[in-house]
C-alpha positions in Angstrom: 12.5 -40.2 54.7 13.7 -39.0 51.8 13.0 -35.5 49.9 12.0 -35.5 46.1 15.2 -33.6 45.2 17.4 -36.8 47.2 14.9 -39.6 45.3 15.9 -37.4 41.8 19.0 -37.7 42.6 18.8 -41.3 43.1 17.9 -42.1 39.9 20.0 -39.8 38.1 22.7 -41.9 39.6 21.4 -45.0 38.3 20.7 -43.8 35.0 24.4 -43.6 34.9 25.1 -46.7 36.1 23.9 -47.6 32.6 25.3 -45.0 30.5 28.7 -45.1 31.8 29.5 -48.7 30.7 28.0 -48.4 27.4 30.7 -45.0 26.8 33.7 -47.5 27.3 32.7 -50.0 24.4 33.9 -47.9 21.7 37.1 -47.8 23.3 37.1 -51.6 24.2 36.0 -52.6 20.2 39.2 -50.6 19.2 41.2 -52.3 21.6 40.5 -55.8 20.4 40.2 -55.1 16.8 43.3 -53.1 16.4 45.6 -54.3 19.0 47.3 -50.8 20.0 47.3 -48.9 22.3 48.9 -45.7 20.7 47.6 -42.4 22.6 46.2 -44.1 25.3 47.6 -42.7 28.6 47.9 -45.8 31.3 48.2 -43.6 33.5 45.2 -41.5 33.4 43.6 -44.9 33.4 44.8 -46.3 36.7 44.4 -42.5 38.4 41.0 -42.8 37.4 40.5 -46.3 38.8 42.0 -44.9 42.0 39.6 -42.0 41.8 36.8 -44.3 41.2 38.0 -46.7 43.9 37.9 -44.0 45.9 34.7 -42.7 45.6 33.4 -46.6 45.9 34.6 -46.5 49.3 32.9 -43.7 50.3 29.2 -44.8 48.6 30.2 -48.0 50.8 31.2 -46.5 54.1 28.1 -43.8 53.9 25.7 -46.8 52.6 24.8 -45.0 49.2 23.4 -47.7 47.5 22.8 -45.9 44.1 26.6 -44.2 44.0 27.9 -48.1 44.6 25.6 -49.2 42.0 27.2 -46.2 39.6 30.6 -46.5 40.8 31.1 -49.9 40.6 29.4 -50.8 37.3 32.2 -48.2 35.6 35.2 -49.6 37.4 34.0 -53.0 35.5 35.1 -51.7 32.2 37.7 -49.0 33.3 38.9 -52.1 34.4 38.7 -54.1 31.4 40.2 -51.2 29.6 43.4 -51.1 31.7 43.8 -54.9 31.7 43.5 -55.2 27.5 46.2 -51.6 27.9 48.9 -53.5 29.8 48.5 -56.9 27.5 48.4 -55.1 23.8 51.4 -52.9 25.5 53.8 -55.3 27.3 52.7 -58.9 26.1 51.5 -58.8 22.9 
């Protein structure tokens, strides 16, 4: 059974789940429309994907069903970031 603080908690971390995507569009709309990629750091993206992958592992493992929910809806547009990085970078 769980304790009001743990069922706070909870929903905290799927509150975020929602906020968290929405703080990447900004970054994605200046992406597309400018095409470059000037003073974005690749690698602080993909060290945060690790991080985040990370931390998805362990909300699997330990059967935290809110942290997968949080974690893995912002590794769908870190994601998306890092792919639209690489292609404005080395192939466009």
């Amino acid at each position: 059974m769980k304790n009001s603080a743990n069922i706070l908690a909870d929903r905290l971390i799927y509150l975020t789940s929602f906020i968290i995507p929405l703080i990447f569009l900004p970054q994605i709309h200046v992406l597309l429309v400018s095409k470059t990629t000037a003073g974005i750091s690749l690698l602080m993206l993909l060290l945060s994907a690790l991080v985040q992958s990370i931390y998805l592992f362990k909300a699997f493992a330990s059967k935290q069903r809110a942290l997968l929910v949080s974690v893995s809806s912002s590794l769908i547009p870190l994601n998306g970031v890092i792919m639209l990085v690489i292609y404005y970078r080395y192939f466009f």
